[in-house]
C-alpha positions as CSV (number, residue, x, y, z in Angstrom):
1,X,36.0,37.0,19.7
2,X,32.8,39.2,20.3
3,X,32.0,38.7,16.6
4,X,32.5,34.8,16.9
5,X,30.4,34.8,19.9
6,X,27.3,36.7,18.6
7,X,27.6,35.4,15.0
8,X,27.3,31.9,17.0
9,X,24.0,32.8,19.0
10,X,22.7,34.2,15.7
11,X,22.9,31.0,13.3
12,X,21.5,28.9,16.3
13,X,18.8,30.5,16.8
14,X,17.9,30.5,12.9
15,X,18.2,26.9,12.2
16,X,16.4,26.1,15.8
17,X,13.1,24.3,14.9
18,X,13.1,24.5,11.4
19,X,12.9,21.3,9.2
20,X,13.9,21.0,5.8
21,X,12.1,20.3,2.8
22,X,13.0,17.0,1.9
23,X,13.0,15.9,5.5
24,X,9.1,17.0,5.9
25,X,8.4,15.6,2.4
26,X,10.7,11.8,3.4
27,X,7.6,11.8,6.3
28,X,4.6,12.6,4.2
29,X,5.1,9.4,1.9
30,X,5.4,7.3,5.0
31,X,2.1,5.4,5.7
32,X,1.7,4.8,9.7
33,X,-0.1,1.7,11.3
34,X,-3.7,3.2,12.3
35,X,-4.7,3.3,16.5
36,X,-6.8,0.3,15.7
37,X,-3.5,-1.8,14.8
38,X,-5.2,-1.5,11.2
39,X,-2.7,-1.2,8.2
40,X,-4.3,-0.1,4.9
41,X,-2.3,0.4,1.7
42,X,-3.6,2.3,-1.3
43,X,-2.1,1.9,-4.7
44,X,-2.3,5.6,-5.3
45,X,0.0,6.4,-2.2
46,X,2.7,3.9,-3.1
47,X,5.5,3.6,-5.4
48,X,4.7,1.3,-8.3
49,X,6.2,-0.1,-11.5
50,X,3.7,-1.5,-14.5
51,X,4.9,-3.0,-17.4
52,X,2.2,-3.9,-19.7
53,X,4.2,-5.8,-22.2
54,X,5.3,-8.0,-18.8
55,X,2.8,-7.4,-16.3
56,X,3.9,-10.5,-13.9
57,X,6.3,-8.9,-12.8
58,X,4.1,-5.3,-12.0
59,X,5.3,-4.4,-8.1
60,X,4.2,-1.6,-5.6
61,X,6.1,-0.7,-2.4
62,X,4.9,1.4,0.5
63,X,7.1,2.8,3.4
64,X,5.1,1.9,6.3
65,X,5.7,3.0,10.8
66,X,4.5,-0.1,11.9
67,X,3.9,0.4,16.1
68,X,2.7,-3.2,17.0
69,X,3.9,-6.5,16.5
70,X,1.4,-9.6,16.0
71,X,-0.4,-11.8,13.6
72,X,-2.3,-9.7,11.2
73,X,-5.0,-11.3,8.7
74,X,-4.2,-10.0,5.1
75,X,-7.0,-8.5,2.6
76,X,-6.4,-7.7,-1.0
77,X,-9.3,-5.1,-2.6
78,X,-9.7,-4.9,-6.1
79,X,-11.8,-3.2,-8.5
80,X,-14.3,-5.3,-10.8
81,X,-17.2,-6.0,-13.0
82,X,-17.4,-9.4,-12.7
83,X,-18.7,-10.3,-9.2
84,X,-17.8,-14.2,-9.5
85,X,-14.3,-14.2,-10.6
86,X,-11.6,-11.8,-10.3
87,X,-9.2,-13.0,-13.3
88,X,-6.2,-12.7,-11.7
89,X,-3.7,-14.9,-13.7
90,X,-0.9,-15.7,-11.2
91,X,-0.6,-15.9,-7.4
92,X,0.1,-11.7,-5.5
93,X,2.8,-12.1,-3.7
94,X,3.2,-9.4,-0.4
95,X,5.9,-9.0,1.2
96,X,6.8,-7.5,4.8
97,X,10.8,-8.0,6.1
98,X,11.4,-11.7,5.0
99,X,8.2,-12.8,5.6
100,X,6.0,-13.5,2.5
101,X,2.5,-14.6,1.5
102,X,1.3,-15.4,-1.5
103,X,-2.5,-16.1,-2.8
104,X,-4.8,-16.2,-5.8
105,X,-7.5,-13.5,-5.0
106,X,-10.8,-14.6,-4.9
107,X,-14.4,-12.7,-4.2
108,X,-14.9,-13.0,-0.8
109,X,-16.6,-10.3,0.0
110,X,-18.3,-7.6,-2.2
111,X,-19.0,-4.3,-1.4
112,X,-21.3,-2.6,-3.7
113,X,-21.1,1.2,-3.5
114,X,-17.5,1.5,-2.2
115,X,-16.2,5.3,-2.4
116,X,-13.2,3.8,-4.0
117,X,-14.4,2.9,-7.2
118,X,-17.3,4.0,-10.0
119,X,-20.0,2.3,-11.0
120,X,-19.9,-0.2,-13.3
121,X,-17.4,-1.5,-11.1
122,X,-17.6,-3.1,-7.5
123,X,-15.3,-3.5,-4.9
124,X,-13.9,-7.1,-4.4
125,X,-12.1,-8.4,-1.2
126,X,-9.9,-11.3,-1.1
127,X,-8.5,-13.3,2.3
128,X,-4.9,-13.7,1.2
129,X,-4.1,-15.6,4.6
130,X,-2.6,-14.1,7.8
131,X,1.3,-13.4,8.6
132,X,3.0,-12.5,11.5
133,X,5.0,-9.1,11.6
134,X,7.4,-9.4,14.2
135,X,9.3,-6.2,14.5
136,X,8.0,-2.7,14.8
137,X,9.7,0.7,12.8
138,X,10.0,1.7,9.7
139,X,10.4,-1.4,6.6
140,X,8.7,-1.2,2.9
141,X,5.4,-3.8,2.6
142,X,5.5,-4.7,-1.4
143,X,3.3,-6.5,-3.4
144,X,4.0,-8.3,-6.8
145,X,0.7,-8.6,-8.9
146,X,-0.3,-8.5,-12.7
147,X,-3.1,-6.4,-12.2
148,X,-1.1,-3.4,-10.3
149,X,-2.3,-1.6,-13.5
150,X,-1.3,2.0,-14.4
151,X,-4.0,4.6,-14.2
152,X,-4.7,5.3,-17.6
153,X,-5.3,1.5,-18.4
154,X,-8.5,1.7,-15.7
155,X,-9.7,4.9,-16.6
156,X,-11.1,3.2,-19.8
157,X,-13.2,1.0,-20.8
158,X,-12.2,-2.4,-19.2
159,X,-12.5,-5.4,-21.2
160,X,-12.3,-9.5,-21.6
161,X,-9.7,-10.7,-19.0
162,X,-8.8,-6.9,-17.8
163,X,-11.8,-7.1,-15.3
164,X,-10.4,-6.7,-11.9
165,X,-7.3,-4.2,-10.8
166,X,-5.4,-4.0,-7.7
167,X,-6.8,-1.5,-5.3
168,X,-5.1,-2.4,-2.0
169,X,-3.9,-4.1,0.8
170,X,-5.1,-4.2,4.4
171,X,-3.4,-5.7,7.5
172,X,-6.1,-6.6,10.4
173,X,-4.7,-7.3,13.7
174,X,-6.0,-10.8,14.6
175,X,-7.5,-10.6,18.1
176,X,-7.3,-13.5,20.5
């Protein structure tokens, strides 16, 4: 019974504390709602699909910690050369629980010398609309776009309709 007793105190004090792996890497891909109420999405820290033979359909998904509730004005950034339109073919639809938005991106604001992309290109930002996130926790925000484009296809030389890709998406908190 001594053995039982000591063996016991020495596994829980071994496994006290400690996380595993997986559990510490399941919290690093989580994206978490900033002090501000601000929620920005990067391409390169999502999960995405492309298909280039069927790039309608071209999705990325986030696992966002949302900590407020409210309405929340929705900004699309994407990478271009061409300043007056952005060439996206169809509507990007985002999604957050069952509540969708959908919009054709256009330039509404450009930032010129934007850390997040190289010159020839220019940031674009788009006023998609605004939605109202209701619950707070743990959901995935996806967005459905041709131009979530795989990295290889920017790294190139851009050309004819392939002027603009997906960069991200940003969630404002609308103040009263």
């Amino acid at each position: 019974m001594a053995i039982v007793l000591v063996f016991s105190i020495v596994a829980s004090c071994t496994s006290s504390g400690r996380k595993t792996d997986s559990a510490n890497d399941f919290n690093i891909n989580k994206i978490w709602q900033q002090p501000d109420g601000t929620i920005s999405l990067h391409l390169d820290k999502a999960d995405y699909y492309s298909d280039m033979a069927n790039p309608s359909e071209n999705t990325a998904e986030w696992d966002v910690v949302v900590s407020r509730s409210g309405r929340y004005n929705v900004w699309l950034s994407s990478a271009t050369k061409d300043t007056t339109a952005l060439n996206y073919k169809n509507k990007v639809l985002i999604s957050v629980q069952d509540t969708r938005i959908e919009g054709l991106p256009e330039c509404d604001r450009i930032i010129r010398n934007s850390e997040d992309v190289a010159y020839p290109y220019y940031r674009a930002d788009s006023f998609i609309g605004s939605m109202y996130i209701r619950d707070t926790g743990e959901f995935q925000i996806q967005v459905i776009s041709e131009q979530i484009l795989p990295k290889e296809k920017f790294n190139g030389d851009v050309s004819g309709e392939d002027l603009s890709k997906f960069l991200s998406v940003s969630f404002t908190p609308v103040k009263r």
